[in-house]
C-alpha positions as CSV (number, residue, x, y, z in Angstrom):
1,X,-161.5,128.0,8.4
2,X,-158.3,126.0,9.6
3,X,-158.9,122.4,11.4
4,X,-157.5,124.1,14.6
5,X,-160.4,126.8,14.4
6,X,-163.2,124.0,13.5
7,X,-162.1,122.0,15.9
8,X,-162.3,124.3,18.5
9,X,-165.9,125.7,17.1
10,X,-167.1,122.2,17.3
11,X,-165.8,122.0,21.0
12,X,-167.7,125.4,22.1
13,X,-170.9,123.5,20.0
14,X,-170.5,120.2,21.9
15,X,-170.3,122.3,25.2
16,X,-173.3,124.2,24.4
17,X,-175.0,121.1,24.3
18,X,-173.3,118.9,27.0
19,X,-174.9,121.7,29.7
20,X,-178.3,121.5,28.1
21,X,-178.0,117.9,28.1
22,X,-177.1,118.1,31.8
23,X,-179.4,120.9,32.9
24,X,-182.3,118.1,31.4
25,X,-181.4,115.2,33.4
26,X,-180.9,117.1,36.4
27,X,-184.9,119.2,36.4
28,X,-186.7,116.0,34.9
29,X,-186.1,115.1,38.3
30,X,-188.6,117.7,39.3
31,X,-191.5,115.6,37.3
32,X,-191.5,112.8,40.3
33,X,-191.1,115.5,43.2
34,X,-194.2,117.4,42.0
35,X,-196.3,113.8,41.8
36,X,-195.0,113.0,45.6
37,X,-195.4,116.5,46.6
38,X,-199.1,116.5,45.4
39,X,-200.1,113.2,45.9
40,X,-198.8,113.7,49.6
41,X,-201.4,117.4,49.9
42,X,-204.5,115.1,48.6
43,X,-203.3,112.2,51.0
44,X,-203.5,114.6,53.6
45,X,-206.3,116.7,52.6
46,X,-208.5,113.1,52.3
47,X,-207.4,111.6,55.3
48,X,-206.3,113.8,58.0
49,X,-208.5,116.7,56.5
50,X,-205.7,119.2,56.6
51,X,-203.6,120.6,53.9
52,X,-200.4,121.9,53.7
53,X,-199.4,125.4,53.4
54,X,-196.7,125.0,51.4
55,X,-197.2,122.0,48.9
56,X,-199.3,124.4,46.2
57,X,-196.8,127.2,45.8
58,X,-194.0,124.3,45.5
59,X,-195.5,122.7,43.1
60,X,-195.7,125.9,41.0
61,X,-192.3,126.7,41.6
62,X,-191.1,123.0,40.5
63,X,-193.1,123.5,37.1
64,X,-191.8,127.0,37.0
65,X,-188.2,125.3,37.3
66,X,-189.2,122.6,34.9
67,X,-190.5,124.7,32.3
68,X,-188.0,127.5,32.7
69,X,-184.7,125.3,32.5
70,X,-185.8,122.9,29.4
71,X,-185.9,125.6,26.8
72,X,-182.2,125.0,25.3
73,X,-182.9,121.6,25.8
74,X,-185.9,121.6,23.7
75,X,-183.9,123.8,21.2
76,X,-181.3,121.2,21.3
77,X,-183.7,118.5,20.0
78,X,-185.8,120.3,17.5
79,X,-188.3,120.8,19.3
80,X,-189.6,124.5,19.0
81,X,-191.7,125.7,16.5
82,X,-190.4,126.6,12.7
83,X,-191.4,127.9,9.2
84,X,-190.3,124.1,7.8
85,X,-193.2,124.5,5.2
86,X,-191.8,127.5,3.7
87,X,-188.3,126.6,3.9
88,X,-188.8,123.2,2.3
89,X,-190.0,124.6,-0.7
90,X,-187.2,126.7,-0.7
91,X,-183.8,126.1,-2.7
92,X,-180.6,125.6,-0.8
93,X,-179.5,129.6,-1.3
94,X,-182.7,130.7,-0.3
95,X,-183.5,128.3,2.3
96,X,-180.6,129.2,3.9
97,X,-181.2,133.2,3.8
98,X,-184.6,132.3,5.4
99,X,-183.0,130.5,7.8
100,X,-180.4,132.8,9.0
101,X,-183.2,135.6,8.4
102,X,-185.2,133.9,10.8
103,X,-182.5,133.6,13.5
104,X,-181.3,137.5,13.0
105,X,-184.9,138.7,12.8
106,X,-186.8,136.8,15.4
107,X,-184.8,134.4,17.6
108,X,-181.7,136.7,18.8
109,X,-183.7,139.6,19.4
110,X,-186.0,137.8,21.6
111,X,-183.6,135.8,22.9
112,X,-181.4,138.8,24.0
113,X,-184.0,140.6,25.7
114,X,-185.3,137.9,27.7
115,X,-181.9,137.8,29.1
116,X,-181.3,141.4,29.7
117,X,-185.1,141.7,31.1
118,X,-185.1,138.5,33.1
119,X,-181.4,139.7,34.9
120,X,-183.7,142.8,35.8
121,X,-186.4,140.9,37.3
122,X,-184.2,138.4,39.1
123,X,-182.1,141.6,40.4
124,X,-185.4,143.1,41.8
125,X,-186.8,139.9,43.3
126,X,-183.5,139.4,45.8
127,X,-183.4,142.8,46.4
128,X,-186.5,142.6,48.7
129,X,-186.1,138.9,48.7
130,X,-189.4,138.3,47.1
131,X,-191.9,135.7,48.5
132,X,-195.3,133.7,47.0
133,X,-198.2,135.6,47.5
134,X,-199.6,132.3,49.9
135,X,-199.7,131.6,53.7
136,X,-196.8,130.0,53.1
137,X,-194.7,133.0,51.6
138,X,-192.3,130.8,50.0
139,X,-189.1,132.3,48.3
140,X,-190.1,133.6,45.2
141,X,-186.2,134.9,43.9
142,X,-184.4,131.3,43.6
143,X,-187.4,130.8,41.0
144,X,-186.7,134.0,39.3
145,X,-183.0,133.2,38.9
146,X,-184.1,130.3,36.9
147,X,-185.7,132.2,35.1
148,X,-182.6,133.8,34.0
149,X,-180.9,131.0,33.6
150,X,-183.4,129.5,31.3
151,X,-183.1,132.1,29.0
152,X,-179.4,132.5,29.1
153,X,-179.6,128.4,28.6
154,X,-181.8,129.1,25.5
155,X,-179.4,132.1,24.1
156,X,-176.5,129.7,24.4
157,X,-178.7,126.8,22.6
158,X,-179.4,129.1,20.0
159,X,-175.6,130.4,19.3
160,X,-174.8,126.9,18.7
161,X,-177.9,126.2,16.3
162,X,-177.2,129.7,14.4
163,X,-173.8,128.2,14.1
164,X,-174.9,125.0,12.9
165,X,-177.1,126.8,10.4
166,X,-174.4,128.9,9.3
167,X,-171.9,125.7,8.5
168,X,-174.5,123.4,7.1
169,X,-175.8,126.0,4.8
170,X,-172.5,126.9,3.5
171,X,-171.2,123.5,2.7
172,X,-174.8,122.6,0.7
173,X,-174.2,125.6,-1.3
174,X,-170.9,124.7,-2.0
175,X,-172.2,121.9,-4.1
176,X,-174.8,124.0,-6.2
């Protein structure tokens, strides 16, 4: 691989984390929304004995948006579950055919169809412009377009892990 090509490799790899990084600090924004959101419906439940018809379904939708948009993020920092016990007893040349085992066998196919099925289902839901089910009938399709964002988010992570893999397993095994 020339410097030129690495370079550039490592410039798609810092990107892929860079909007990860961004998509994070924008949504945990969402955490102290939901507290004012909900604290506001008991304020008003306990002293004006009336609640809203809205602030349940938003509060959904912010944890949907929450939980939906961190996935890359939470790839990005380790934080999703692995076969570390297995792969530690492992030598370098095997570790690393578990490893990119793993990410061929499990991740991307999961990955991809999430994306491909969640494009579907965001598709459908502005089609008929999809509400909550609630008195409130808030739009349900913005929430579903997260949703394939969040997964496209989590493919891209994933690229840029694979390819991390890929480059740190080579250049161990160049030393055995």
């Amino acid at each position: 691989m020339t410097g030129e090509v690495r370079a550039r490799a490592g410039g798609l790899l810092r990107l892929a984390d860079l909007l990860n990084t961004v998509v994070a600090r924008i949504v945990v924004w969402l955490v102290p929304v939901m507290v004012v959101v909900t604290i506001m419906d008991v304020a008003l439940r306990l002293f004006a004995g009336r609640a809203t018809l809205w602030a349940f379904d938003a509060t959904v939708q912010f944890y949907a948006a929450h939980f939906l948009l961190l996935g890359g993020f939470t790839l990005l920092r380790g934080g999703h579950v692995g076969v570390d016990i297995l792969r530690e007893q492992a030598g370098p040349r095997t570790g690393l055919v578990m490893d990119v085992a793993s990410w061929i066998a499990f991740f991307f196919p999961f990955a991809i169809v999430m994306v491909l099925w969640s494009w579907d289902f965001m598709i459908a839901s502005w089609a008929i412009h999809e509400t909550s089910p609630g008195v409130a009938a808030l739009p349900v399709y913005p929430i579903k377009t997260l949703f394939f964002a969040g997964n496209l988010l989590l493919l891209i992570q994933g690229v840029a892990a694979f390819l991390r893999v890929l480059a740190g397993g080579f250049s161990r095994l160049k030393g055995v």
